[in-house]
C-alpha positions, 0 to 999 in steps of 0.5 A: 500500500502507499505509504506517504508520497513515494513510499510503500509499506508492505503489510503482508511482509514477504520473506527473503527466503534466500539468497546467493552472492558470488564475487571475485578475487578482489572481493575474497581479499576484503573484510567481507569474504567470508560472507559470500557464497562463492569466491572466484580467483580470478576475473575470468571464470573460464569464459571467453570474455569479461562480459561472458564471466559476469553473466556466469556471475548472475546465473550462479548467484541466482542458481544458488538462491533458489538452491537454498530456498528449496525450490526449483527454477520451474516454481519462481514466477518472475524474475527481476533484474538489470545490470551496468552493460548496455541494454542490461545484457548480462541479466537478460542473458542469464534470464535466457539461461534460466528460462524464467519469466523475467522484467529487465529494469536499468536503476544502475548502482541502484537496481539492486533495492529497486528490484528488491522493491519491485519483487516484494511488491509483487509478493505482497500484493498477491500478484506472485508466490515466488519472485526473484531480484537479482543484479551484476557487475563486473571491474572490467567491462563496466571499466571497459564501457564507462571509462577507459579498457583496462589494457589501456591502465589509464591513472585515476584520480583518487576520487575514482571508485573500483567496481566490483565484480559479484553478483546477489540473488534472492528469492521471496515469498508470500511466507517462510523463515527469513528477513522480511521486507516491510516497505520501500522509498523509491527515489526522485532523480537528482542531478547537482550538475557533476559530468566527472565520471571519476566522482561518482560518490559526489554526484550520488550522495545527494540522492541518497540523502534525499530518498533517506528524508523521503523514507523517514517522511513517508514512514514518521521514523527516526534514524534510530529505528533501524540497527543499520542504514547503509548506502549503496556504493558512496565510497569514501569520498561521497560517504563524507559527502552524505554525513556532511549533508544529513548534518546540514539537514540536522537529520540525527544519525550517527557513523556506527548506525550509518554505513556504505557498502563502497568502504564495507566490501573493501579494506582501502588501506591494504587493498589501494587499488580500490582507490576511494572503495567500491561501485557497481551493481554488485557492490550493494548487492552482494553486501546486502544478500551476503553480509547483511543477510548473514546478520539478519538472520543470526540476530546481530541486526534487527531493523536494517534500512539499504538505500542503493545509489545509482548514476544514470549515465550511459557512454553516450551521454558522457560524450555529449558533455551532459552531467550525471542523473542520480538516484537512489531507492531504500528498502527497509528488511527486518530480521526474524521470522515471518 
């Protein structure tokens, strides 16, 4: 049901009944390895291209994901999902692989809760017993296509964010045991005219503190109602960015409620090549559906606020000198049984 002016309150509480994230060698030599399901060694995954090995990434995790829910590909009725690569070809490839009915959305960075938003929508509204969310993203082909070929080994600035190569599934359902989704914001495209595509997490960080105001908004909540509200892939220098606006818009949150998955996923004092942390589809998503998930279920967080950032710029655009759309749209899951 509508939940204020941009936010949806899911009364009937669809359930994460599982998910599945799997990464690469970067990603298995952070902080968070442990949480992830599959670790691969290298970039490749003995395929024929970088674009090929992130599309084995998307079938994996959500193979893993319905694995773990008890559940065949033939019972999930929808599949949602999107990705970085033109035309979202790495979802709609594995979409092909999975033979799943199957809705492609492009949020970038973001599509990993507007998936998650648009299957618990169509769960709790009785339209579905079984949908799947699921996004990707691979270091080498969104470097290849956003920015410069990896072979070319251009120097970047330090504002430059690394994007991570993973993947994360997850199934839901009308009932079951798991984390369940209890609403959604979804945001408003902002733009404060940055074309660097070199400082993502300054152009995003704007639009994730104006989805989090809608959020607490639309649902009369403080920050302190959730253990954790976490961004999707702000990375240090648009995480600094983002304290400093909530402080200007005296929203009350403090560094050991608020976090980002960019500086989550990465150590970026042992590991510089990640330079300001971590971006990308893959990077909310498989801190999310791993990390987050893990700690859900086992009790350590309760109430857990994701707002997933995402910039919607394409190549084209870039070279036509427009600056960089952003948005970012918030799911809130709570922990426990449903």
């Amino acid at each position: 049901m509508l939940q204020g002016h941009q936010s949806w309150a899911f009364t009937n509480r669809p359930v994460i009944q599982a998910t599945g994230t799997v990464v690469g060698p970067d990603e298995g030599d952070g902080p968070l390895a442990n949480d992830f399901d599959i670790v691969h060694g290298d970039l490749q995954l003995e395929q024929e291209s970088w674009e090929k090995a992130e599309r084995k990434l998307m079938e994996e995790a959500a193979e893993l994901a319905i694995k773990k829910a008890g559940l065949t590909k033939e019972q999930i009725q929808f599949y949602v999902g999107g990705d970085l690569m033109n035309q979202i070809i790495s979802n709609t490839f594995a979409a092909r692989t999975l033979t799943i009915p199957y809705l492609g959305i492009f949020g970038a960075c973001s599509t990993s809760m507007e998936g998650l938003a648009l299957a618990a929508m169509m769960v709790n509204s009785g339209d579905a017993d079984y949908v799947m969310a699921g996004t990707c993203s691979h270091n080498c082909t969104s470097e290849k296509q956003f920015r410069y070929p990896t072979e070319y080994g251009s120097q970047k600035p330090p504002t430059a964010q690394y994007t991570v190569t993973g993947a994360g599934a997850a199934v839901l359902s009308r009932k079951g045991d798991g984390p369940i989704v209890t609403g959604a914001t979804i945001g408003r495209v902002i733009d404060m005219g940055i074309k660097d595509p070199f400082n993502m997490g300054a152009a995003m960080a704007p639009a994730a503190v104006d989805t989090l105001q809608a959020h607490l908004r639309d649902f009369d909540r403080e920050p302190g109602y959730y253990d954790l509200i976490v961004t999707g892939d702000l990375a240090s220098v648009g995480y600094e960015i983002a304290n400093e606006l909530l402080e200007k818009h005296k929203i009350p949150i403090s560094q050991t409620i608020y976090k980002d998955c960019g500086l989550m996923i990465y150590d970026i004092e042992k590991q510089p090549v990640v330079i300001a942390g971590g971006s990308g589809c893959g990077c909310s998503a498989s801190v999310t559906y791993g990390h987050i998930m893990k700690q859900l279920r086992n009790g350590d967080l309760k109430r857990v606020l994701v707002i997933a950032t995402g910039a919607l710029l394409s190549p084209l655009s870039f070279q036509q000198g427009e600056s960089i759309p952003c948005i970012a749209h918030a799911v809130s899951i709570e922990g426990g049984v449903h």
